[in-house]
N, C-alpha and C positions, 0 to 999 in steps of 0.2 A: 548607333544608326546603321542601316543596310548599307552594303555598300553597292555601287554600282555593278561588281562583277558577282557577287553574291544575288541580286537581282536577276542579272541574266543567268545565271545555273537555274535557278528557279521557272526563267522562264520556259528554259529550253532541256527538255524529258528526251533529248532524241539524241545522234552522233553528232560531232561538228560537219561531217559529211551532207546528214540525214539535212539538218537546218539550216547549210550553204545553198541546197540544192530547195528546199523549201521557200529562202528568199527571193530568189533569184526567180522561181514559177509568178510567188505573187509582184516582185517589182518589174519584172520584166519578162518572161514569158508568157504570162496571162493576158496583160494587159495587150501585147501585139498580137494575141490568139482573138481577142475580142475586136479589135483593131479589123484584123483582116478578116474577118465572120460581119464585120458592121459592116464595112465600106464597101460592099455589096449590093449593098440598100439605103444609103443615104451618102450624103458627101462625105467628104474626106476629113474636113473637119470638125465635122458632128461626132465621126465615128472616134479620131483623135482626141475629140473631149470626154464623150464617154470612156473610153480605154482607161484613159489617165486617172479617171476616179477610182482605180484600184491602187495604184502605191498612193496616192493622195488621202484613201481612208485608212491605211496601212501606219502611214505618218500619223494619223492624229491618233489613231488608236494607241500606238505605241508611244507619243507624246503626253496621250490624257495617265498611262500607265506606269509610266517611268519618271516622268516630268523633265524627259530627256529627248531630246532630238534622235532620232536613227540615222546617223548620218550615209549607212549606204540608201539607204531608202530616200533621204532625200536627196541624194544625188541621182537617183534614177528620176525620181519624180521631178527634177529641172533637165535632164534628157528629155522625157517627154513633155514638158510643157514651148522647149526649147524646139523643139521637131513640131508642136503645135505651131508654133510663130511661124516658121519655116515654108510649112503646109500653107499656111491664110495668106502668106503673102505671092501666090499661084503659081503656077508651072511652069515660072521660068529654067529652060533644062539647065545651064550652067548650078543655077541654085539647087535643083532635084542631083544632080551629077554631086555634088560636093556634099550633101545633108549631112551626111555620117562624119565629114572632115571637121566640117561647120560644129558638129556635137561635141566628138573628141577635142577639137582644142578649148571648147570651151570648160572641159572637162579638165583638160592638163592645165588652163589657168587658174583652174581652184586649187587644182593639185599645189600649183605654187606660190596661191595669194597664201593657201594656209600657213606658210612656211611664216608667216608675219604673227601666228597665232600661237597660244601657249603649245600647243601640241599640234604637229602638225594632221594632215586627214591620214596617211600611211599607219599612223597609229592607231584611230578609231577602227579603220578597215580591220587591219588583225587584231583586235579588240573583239571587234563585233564576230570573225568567222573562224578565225582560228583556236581559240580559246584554250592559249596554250597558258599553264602552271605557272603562276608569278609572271606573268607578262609586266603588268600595271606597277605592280615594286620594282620592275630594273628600270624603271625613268627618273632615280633616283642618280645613275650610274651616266658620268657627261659623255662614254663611248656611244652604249645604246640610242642614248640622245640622237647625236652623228651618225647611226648607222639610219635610222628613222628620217632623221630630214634627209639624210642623202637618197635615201630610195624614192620621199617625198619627192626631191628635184629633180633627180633620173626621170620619174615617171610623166611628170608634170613636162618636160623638154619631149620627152619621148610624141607625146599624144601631140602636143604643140605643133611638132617639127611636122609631123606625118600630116596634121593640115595643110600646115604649108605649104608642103611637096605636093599634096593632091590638089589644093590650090591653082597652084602654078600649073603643075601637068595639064589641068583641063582647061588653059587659055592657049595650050601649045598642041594640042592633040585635036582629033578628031573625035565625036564622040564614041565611035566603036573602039580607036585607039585606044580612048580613056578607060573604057568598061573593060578590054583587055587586060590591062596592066593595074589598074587602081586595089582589086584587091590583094594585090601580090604588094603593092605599096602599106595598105592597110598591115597585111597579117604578116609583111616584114617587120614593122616597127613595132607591133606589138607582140612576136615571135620572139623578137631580140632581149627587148625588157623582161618577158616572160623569164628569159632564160637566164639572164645577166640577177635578175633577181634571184633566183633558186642558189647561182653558185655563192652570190654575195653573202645569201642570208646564214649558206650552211660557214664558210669562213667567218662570218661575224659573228656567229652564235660559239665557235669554238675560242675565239679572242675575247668574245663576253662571259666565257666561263672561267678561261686565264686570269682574266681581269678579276675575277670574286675571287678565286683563288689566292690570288697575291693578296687583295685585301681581307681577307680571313687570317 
C-alpha cells in the first residue's frame, strides 16, 4: 500500500520552498486578498464567509484525495472561521484590539491539546512542508519523540502567553498606547520561538544523529 509520504512526493512536482509558499497563497493569502477586495461591497461578514471557502475547498479537496486531513490547512481554515465568530459578534473595539490574540491563543491550545495525541501537530507541520529524508521513520527513536513534543509545548505556551500579555495590555492602556506597542508584543513572542526553534532543531538534529550512531 502507498504510503503517506510516498503520496505527497507524488503530489508535490515543485521545491519544498516552491509548495510552502504555494499553501500559504491558497490558505491564507488569497483568502484575505479576497476578504479585502469583498468588504468593499458588502459587509464584513459576507465578505469573511466568502474568503473562507477557499482553504475550506482546499481541505475537502485534499481530504476526498488523501483520505487524510491537511492539517496545516485545517488550522488555517479554524483561523478563519474563528475571525468569522469574532467579526458577527460587532465592533466592539476591545474585541477588534485583541482579534489576532484571540486567534493565536487559540491556536497555541491545539498546539497543546495535541500533545494528548499519538503524535503531536509540530509533527504533521514538518511533515507536511519540510519534507526532509526519513522524517516519519525517526518517530521510532523516544529522543526525536521529546524533541517533537517539546517544540509542540514551547510553541503552544509561546502563542498562549502572547495572548495573554496583549489581553491584559489592552484593559491597561489606552487605545493608541495599545496599537503602539501590541505588535512589538506580537512579533516578540513569535521572533523568540522563531529563533529558539532554529537553534534547538540544529542541536537536536546533531544528538539525533549520535543517537543512530551509537545504535548502529
Amino acid at each position: 500500500m502507498e504510503t503517506w509520504n510516498a503520496r505527497e512526493k507524488k503530489l508535490v512536482k515543485m521545491t519544498p520552498r516552491t509548495y510552502v509558499l504555494f499553501n500559504l497563497i491558497i490558505n491564507g493569502l488569497a483568502p484575505w486578498g479576497i476578504y479585502e477586495w469583498l468588504s468593499h461591497s458588502m459587509s464584513s461578514v459576507l465578505a469573511l464567509t466568502i474568503a473562507t471557502l477557499v482553504p475550506l475547498t482546499d481541505n475537502l479537496v485534499h481530504l476526498i484525495r488523501h483520505k487524510k486531513l491537511d492539517v496545516f490547512g485545517a488550522l488555517m481554515l479554524f483561523t478563519f472561521l474563528l475571525t468569522l465568530v469574532l467579526v458577527s459578534m460587532g465592533g466592539n473595539e476591545k474585541i477588534l484590539l485583541i482579534r489576532e490574540s484571540l486567534i493565536t491563543g487559540s491556536v497555541g491550545l491545539i498546539f497543546l491539546g495535541s500533545l494528548l495525541l499519538k503524535r503531536p501537530l509540530m509533527y504533521y507541520l514538518v511533515l507536511r512542508f519540510l519534507a526532509i529524508e526519513g522524517f516519519a521513520d525517526n518517530w521510532k527513536y523516544p529522543y526525536f519523540r521529546y524533541v517533537l513534543r517539546l517544540m509542540t509545548f514551547v510553541w503552544g505556551i509561546v502563542l498562549v502567553m502572547e495572548s495573554v500579555v496583549r489581553v491584559i495590555i489592552v484593559n491597561h492602556l489606552s487605545t493608541s498606547q495599545f496599537l503602539a506597542i501590541s505588535n512589538f508584543v506580537l512579533y516578540g513572542f513569535i521572533g523568540a520561538a522563531i529563533l529558539w526553534t532554529m537553534v534547538y532543531r540544529k542541536k537536536s538534529a546533531r544528538r539525533l544523529e549520535q543517537i543512530k550512531l551509537h545504535i548502529v
